[in-house]
C-alpha positions in Angstrom: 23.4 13.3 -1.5 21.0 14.5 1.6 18.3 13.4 2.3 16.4 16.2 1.2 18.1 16.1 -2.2 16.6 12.7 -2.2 13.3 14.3 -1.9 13.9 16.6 -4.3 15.2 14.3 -6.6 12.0 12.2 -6.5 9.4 15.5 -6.2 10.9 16.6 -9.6 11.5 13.2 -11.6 8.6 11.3 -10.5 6.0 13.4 -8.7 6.1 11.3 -5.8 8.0 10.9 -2.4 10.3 7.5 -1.5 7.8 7.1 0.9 4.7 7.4 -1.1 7.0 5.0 -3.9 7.7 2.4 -0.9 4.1 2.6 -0.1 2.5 1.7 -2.9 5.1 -1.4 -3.9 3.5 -2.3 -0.4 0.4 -1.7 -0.9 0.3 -3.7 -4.6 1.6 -6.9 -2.5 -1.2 -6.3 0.3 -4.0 -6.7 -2.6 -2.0 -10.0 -4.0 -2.5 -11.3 -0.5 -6.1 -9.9 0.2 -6.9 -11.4 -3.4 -4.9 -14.8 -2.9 -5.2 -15.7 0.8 -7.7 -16.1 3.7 -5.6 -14.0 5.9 -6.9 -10.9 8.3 -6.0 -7.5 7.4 -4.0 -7.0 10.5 -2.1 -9.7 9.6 -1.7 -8.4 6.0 -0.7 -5.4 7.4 1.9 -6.8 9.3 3.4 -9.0 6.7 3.7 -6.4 4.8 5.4 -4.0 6.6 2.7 -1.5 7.7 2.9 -1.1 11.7 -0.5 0.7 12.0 -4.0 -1.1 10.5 -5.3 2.2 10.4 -2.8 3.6 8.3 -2.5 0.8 6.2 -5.9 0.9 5.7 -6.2 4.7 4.8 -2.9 4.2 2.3 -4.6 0.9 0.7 -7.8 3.7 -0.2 -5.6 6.4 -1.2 -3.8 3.9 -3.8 -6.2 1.9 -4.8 -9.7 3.6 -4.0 -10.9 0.7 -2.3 -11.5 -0.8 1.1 -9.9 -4.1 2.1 -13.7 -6.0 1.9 -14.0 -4.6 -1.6 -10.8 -5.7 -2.6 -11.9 -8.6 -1.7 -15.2 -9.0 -3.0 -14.1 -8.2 -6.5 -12.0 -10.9 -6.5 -14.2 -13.2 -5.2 -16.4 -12.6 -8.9 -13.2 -12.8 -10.6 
């Protein structure tokens, strides 16, 4: 299968892209570490794969609708 069959595939069956797919499984790990750990967002971003802090920070707001410091925050009342 192509790659854009691959595309295709995932545009019909789940609405979504691999890429938007493979962003948010790294996105949902991101908030376990911004929720569990201490750690900088840079270094978040890193860990997790994103190459860009700006990116990663305008995918974490597209998934979850929040900013890293109100990720954070929340779980601090938690």
């Amino acid at each position: 299968m192509s790659e854009s069959g691959i595309y295709a595939f995932f545009k019909s069956y789940g609405g979504t892209t691999p890429i938007e797919v493979k962003n948010r499984i790294l996105i949902n790990r991101a908030v376990d570490l911004l929720t569990t750990t201490d750690l900088s967002v840079e270094e978040i971003c890193s860990r997790v794969g994103f190459c860009n802090a700006a990116y990663f920070r305008k995918q974490l707001r597209r998934v979850t609708g929040k900013t890293p410091h109100e990720i954070r925050r929340e779980s601090e009342r938690i």
